[in-house]
C-alpha positions as CSV (number, residue, x, y, z in Angstrom):
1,X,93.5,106.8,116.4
2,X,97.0,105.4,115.5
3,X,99.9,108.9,114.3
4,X,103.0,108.1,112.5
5,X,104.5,108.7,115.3
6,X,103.6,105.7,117.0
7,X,105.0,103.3,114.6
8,X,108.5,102.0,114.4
9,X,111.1,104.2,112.2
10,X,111.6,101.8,108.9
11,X,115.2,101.3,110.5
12,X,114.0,99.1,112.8
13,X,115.8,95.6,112.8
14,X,115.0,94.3,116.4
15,X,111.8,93.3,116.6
16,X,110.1,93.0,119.9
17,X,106.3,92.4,120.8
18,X,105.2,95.8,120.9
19,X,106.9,96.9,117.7
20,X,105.1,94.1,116.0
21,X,101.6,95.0,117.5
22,X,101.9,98.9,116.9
23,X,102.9,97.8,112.9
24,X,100.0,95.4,113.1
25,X,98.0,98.3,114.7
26,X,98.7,100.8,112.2
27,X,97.7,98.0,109.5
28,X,94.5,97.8,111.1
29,X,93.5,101.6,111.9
30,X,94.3,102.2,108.2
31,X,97.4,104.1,109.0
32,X,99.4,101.7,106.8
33,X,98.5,99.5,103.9
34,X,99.4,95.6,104.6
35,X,101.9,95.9,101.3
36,X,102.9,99.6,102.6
37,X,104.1,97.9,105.6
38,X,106.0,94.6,104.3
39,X,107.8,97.2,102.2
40,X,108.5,99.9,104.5
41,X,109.7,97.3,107.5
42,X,110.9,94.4,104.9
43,X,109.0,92.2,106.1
44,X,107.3,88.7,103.9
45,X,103.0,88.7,103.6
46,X,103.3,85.7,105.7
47,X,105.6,87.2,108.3
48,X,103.0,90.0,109.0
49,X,100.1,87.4,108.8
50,X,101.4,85.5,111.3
51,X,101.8,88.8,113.8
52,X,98.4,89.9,112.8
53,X,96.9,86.3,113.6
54,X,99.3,86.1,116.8
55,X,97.8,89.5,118.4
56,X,94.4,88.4,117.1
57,X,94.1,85.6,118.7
58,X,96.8,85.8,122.0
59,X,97.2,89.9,122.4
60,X,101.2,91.1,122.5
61,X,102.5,88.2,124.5
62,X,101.5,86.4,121.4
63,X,104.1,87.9,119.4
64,X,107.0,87.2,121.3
65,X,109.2,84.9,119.7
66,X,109.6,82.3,122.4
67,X,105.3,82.4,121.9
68,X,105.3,82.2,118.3
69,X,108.0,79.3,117.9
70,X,105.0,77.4,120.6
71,X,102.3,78.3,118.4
72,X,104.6,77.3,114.9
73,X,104.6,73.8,116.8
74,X,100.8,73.2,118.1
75,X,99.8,74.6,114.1
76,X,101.7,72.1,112.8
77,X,99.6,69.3,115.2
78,X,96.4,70.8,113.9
79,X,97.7,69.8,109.8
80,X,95.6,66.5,109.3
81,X,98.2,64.2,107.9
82,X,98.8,63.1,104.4
């Protein structure tokens, strides 16, 4: 089970992996609602979606940002075009 203590302090601006996944975490052991968290860390709905679905699907290397501009790409190659 996921304490307050183990998410980041609502100051936080750098964002690295693990601060991602322990927000995302805390999202998901009900520690944090999704809105309390966009709120608290300033964040968009689909800037947490896309770390939840980045941890989901490729663990905390997934939410690096070198690994989530490579994923932004292939997504985009997955759109059927118009």
């Amino acid at each position: 089970m996921l304490a307050t203590e183990s998410v980041p302090p609502v100051t936080t601006t750098r964002w690295v992996a693990r601060r991602k996944a322990q927000v995302v975490g805390a999202v998901q052991a009900g520690l944090l609602t999704i809105d309390e968290a966009c709120q608290f860390y300033r964040l968009t709905l689909e800037e947490f979606l896309s770390w939840q679905r980045a941890l989901n699907l490729f663990g905390v290397s997934g939410l690096k940002a070198t690994n989530q501009r490579r994923a932004s790409r292939q997504d985009l190659a997955l759109w059927p075009s118009r």
